[in-house]
VEXSE-609536 format. One record per atom (N, C-alpha, C): x, z, y. Coordinates in steps of 0.02 Angstrom, whole numbers, padded with zeros to 5 digits, always signed. Layout:
<recs>
XZY
...
</recs>
This chain:
<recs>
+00590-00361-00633
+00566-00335-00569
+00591-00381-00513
+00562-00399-00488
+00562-00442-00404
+00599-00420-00335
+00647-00404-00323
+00674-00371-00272
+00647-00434-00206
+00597-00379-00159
+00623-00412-00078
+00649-00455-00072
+00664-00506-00046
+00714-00533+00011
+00774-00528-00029
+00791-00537-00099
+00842-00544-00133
+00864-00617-00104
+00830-00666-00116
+00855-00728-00119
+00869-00732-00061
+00824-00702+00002
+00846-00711+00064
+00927-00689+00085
+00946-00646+00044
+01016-00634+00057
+01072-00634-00017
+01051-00683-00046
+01092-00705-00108
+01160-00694-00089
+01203-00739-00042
+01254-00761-00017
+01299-00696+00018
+01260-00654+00036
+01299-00596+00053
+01316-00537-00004
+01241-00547-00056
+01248-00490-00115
+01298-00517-00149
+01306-00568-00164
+01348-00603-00197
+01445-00593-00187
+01435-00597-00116
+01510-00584-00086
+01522-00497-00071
+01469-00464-00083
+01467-00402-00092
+01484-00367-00167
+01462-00406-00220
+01470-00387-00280
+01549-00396-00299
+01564-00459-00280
+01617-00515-00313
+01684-00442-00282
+01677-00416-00211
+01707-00375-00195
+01723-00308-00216
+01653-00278-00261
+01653-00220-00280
+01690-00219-00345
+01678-00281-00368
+01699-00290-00470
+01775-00276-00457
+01787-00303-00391
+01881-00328-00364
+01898-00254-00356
+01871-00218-00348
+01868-00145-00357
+01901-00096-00405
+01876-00154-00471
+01868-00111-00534
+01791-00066-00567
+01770-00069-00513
+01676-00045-00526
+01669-00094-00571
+01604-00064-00608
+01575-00094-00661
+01508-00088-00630
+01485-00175-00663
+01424-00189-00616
+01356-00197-00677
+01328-00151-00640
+01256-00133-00685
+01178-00159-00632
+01140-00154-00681
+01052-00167-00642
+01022-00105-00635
+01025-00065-00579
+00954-00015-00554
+00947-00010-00514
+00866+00002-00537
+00817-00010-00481
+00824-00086-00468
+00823-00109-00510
+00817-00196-00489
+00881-00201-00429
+00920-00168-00419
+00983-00198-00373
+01055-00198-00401
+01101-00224-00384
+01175-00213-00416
+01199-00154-00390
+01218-00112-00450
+01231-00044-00447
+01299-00046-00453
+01366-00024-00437
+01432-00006-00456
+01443+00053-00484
+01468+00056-00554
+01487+00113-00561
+01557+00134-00569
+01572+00196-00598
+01654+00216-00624
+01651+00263-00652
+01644+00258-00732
+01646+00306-00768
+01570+00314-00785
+01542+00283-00785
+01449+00279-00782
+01430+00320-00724
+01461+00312-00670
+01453+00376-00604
+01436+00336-00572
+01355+00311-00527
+01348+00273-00470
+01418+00286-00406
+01426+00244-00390
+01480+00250-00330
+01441+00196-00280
+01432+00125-00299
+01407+00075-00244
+01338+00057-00252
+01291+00040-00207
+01245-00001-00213
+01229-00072-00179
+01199-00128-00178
+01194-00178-00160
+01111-00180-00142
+01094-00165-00067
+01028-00165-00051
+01015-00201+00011
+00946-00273-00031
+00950-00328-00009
+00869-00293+00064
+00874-00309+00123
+00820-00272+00164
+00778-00318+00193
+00779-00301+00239
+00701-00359+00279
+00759-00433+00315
+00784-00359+00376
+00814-00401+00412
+00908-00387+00388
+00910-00352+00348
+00991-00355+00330
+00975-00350+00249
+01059-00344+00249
+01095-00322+00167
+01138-00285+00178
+01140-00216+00123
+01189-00145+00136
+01195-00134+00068
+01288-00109+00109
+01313-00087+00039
+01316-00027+00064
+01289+00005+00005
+01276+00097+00014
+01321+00123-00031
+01334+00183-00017
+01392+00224-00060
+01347+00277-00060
+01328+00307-00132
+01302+00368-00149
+01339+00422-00125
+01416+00435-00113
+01423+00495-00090
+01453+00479-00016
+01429+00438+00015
+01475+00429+00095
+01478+00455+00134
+01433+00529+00098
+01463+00567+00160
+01508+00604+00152
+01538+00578+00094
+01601+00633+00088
+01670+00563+00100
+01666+00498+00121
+01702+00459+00121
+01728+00478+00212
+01802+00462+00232
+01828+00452+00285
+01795+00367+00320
+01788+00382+00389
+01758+00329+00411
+01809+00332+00479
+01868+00284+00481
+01903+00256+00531
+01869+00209+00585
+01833+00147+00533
+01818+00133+00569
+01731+00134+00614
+01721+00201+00585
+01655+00212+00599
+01594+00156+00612
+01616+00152+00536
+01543+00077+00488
+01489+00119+00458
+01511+00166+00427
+01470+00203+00377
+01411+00226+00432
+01352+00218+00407
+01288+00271+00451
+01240+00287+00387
+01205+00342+00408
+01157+00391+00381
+01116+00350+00364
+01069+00354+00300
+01025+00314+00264
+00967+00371+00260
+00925+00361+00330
+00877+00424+00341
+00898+00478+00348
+00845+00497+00303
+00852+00597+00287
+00910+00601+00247
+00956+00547+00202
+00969+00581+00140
+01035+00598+00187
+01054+00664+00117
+01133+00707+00161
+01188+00661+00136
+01222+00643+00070
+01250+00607+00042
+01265+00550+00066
+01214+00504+00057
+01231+00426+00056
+01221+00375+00109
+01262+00331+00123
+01297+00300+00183
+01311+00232+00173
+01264+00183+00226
+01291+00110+00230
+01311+00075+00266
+01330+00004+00240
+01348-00023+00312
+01308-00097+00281
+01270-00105+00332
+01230-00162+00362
+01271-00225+00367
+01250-00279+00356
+01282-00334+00350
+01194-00400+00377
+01219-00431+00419
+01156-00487+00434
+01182-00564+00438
+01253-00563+00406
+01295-00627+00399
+01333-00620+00361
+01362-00697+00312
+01407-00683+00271
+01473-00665+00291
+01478-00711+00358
+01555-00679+00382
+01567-00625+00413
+01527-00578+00429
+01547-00518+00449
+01563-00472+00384
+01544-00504+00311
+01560-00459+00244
+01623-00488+00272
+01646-00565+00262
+01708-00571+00243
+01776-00528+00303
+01737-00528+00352
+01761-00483+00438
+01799-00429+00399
+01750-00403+00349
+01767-00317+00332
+01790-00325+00261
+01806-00357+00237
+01835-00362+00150
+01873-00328+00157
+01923-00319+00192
+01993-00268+00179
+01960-00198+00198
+01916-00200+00245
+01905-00131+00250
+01854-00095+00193
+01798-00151+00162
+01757-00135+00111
+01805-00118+00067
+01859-00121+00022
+01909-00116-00023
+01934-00058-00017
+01966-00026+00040
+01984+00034+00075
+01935+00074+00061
+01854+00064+00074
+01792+00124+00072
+01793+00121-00016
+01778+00065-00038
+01750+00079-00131
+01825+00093-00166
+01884+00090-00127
+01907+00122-00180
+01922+00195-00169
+01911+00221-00088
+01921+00279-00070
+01835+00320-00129
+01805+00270-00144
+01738+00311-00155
+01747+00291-00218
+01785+00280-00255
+01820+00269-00331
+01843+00352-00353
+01890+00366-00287
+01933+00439-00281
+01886+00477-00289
+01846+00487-00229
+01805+00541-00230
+01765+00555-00302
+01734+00505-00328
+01695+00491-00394
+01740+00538-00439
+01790+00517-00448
+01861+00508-00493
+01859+00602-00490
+01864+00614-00439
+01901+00707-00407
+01832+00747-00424
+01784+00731-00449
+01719+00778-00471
+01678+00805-00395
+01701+00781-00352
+01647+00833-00278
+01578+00798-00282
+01578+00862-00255
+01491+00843-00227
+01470+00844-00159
+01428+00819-00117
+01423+00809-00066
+01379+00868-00056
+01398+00927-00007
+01368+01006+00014
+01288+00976+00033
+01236+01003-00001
+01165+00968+00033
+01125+01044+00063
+01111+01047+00121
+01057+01099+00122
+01005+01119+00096
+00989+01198+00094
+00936+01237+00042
+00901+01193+00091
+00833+01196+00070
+00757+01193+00102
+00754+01275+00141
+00778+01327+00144
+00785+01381+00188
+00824+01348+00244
+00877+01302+00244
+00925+01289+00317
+00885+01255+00343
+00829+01239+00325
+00805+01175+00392
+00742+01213+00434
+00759+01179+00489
+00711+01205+00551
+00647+01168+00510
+00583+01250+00537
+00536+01242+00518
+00511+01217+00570
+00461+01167+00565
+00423+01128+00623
+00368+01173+00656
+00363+01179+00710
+00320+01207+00747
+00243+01207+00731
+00223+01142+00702
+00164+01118+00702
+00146+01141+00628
+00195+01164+00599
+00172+01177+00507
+00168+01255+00507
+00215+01271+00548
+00218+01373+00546
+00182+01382+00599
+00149+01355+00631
+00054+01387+00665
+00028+01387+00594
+00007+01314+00562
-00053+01305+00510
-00026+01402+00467
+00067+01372+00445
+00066+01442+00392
+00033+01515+00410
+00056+01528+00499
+00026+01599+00519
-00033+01590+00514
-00064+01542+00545
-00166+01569+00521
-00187+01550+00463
-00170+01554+00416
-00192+01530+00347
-00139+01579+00306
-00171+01643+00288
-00113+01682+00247
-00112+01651+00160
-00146+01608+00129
-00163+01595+00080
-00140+01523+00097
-00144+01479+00130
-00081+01430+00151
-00014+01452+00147
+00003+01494+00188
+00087+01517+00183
+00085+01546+00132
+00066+01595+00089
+00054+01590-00002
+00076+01515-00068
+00034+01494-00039
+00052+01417-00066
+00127+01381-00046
+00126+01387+00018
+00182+01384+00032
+00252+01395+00013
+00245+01457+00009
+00309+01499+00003
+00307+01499-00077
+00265+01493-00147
+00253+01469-00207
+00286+01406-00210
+00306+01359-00180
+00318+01283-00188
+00388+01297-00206
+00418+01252-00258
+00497+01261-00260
+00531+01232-00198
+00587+01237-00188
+00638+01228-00126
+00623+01146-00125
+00625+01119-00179
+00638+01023-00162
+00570+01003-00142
+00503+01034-00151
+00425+01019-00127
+00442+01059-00055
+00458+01098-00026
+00465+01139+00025
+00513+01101+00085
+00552+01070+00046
+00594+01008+00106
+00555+00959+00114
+00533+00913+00060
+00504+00872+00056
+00455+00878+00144
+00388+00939+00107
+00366+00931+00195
+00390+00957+00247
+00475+00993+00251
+00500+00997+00303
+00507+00935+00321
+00524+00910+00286
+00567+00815+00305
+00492+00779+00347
+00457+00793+00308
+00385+00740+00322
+00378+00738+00381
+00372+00801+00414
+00340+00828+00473
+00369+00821+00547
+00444+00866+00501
+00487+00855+00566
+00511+00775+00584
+00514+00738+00536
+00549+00689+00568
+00475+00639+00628
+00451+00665+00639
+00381+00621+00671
+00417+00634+00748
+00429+00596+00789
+00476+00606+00870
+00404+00623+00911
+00344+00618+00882
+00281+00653+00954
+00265+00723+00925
+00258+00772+00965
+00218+00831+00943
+00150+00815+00914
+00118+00750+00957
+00053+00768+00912
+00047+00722+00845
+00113+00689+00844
+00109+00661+00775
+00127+00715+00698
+00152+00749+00727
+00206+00808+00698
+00127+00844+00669
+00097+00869+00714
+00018+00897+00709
-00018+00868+00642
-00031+00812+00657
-00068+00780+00631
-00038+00775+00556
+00029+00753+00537
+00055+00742+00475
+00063+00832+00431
+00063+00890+00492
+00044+00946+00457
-00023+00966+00416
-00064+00938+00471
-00143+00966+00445
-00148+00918+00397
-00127+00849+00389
-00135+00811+00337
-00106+00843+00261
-00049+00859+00263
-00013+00898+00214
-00051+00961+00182
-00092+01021+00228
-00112+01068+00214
-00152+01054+00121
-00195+01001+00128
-00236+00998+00043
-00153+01001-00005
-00139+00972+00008
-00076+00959-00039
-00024+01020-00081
-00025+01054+00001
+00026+01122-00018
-00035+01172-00058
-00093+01166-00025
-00128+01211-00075
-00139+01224-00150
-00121+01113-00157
-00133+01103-00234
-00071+01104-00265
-00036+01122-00244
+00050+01156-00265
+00095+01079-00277
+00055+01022-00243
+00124+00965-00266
+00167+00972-00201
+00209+00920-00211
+00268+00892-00171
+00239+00841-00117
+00273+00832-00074
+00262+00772-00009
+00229+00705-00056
+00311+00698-00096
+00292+00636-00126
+00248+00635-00188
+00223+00692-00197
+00198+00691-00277
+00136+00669-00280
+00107+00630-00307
+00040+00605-00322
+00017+00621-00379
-00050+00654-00367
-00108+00673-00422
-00114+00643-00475
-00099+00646-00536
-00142+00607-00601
-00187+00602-00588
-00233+00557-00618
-00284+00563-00633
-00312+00593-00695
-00365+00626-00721
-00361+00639-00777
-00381+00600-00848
-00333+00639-00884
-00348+00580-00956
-00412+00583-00977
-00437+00527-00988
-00508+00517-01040
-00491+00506-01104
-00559+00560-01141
-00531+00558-01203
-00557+00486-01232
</recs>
């Protein structure tokens, strides 16, 4: 598999890895990127981007951040990176990268899990609970979807910053929830015999 802009940031994945192994992580391939593990437990990732390279920690949000490097990777609740767009700003933070993967060695190590919200805690978007009230056989469908299809288009919707984009990505959604998939789920096609 072909990763992005790998080669474009060889020199940093590289001084990113060489750091994590210094760790004691054990360095594996997924998803076509260098994965760290401990104990076969993802702990690090190595993700090469457009305009950067980030080392992500699957549970960072349960890691202490002194020097407030770590930031939110989207929607997800868990996992946390820090951006890098030069080799010497890895080498800037080596002592402090060492401090995070092995603090996220511990955490791995101690069994937690990072607390994630039901699909009930999240604000319902304005623009999706009109469609649900006038459509009682919509909010049917709806309220039928398991909790992880039910975030999914909380996530979709709400994160749009215009009201009338918010609109638009609802009424788009409506075929979908009817046909009982997920945000991300895409239709088979059907098998020919």
């Amino acid at each position: 598999m072909k990763v992005p802009y790998a080669k474009k940031w060889q020199n940093e994945t590289d001084a990113l890895r060489k750091t994590a192994v210094g760790c004691g992580l054990v360095e594996a391939v997924k998803w076509g990127k260098p994965c760290f593990t401990y104990q076969k437990k993802n702990v690090a990732i190595v993700i090469p981007l457009k305009e950067t390279c980030a080392l992500a920690f699957f549970k960072g949000a349960l890691l202490k951040d002194p020097k407030r490097i770590l930031k939110k990777i989207g929607q997800q609740q868990a996992g946390r990176w820090i951006k890098f767009t030069a080799l010497k700003d890895i080498a800037a933070l080596r002592p402090t990268l060492k401090r995070y993967l092995r603090e996220a060695i511990r955490v791995e190590a101690s069994g937690r899990k990072v607390p994630v919200k039901r699909a009930s805690e999240y604000v319902m978007p304005e623009e999706l609970q009109v469609r649900l009230n006038a459509a009682p056989r919509l909010k049917a469908a709806f309220e039928a979807l398991t909790p992880g299809r039910r975030k999914s288009y909380l996530f979709h919707i709400s994160t749009a910053k215009r009201p009338e984009t918010r609109a638009t990505r609802a009424e788009k959604c409506v075929p979908m929830i009817l046909s009982g998939r997920g945000f991300n789920e895409f239709r088979r096609a059907p098998r020919r015999s």
